[in-house]
C-alpha positions in Angstrom: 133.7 69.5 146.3 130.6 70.0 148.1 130.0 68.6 151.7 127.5 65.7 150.5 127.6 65.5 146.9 124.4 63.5 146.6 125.0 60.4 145.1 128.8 60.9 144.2 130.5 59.9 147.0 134.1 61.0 145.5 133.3 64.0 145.1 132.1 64.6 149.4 134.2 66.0 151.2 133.1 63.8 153.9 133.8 61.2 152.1 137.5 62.6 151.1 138.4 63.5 154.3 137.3 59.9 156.0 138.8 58.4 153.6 142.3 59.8 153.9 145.0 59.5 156.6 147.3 63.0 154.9 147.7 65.3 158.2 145.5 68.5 158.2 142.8 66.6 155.7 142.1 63.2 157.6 139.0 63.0 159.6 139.2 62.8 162.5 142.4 65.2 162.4 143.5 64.2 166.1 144.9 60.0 166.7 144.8 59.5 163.0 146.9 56.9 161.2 144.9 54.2 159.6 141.6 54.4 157.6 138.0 53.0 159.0 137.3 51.4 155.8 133.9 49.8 157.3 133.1 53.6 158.4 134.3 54.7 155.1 132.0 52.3 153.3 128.6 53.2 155.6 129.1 56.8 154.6 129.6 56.2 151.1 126.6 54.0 151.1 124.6 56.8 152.7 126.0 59.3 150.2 124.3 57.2 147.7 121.3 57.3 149.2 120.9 60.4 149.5 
């Protein structure tokens, strides 16, 4: 995975990370227990755009 896979937001690993709550990949690691779906969305939108 690179960090900013341009136009495939799968395959970010921002994009993985934000979109996960699994301890140790979840971003933000600290306070973590539900996703930021609008968040989510803005960066896969900006992925895209890319």
């Amino acid at each position: 995975m690179k960090l900013n896979a341009i136009k495939t937001s799968p395959m970010s690993i921002l994009y993985y990370r934000m979109n996960s709550t699994e301890p140790g990949t979840a971003m933000p690691e600290l306070a973590r227990s539900m996703i930021h779906t609008e968040g989510v969305e803005l960066i896969k939108d900006w992925i895209k755009h890319l």
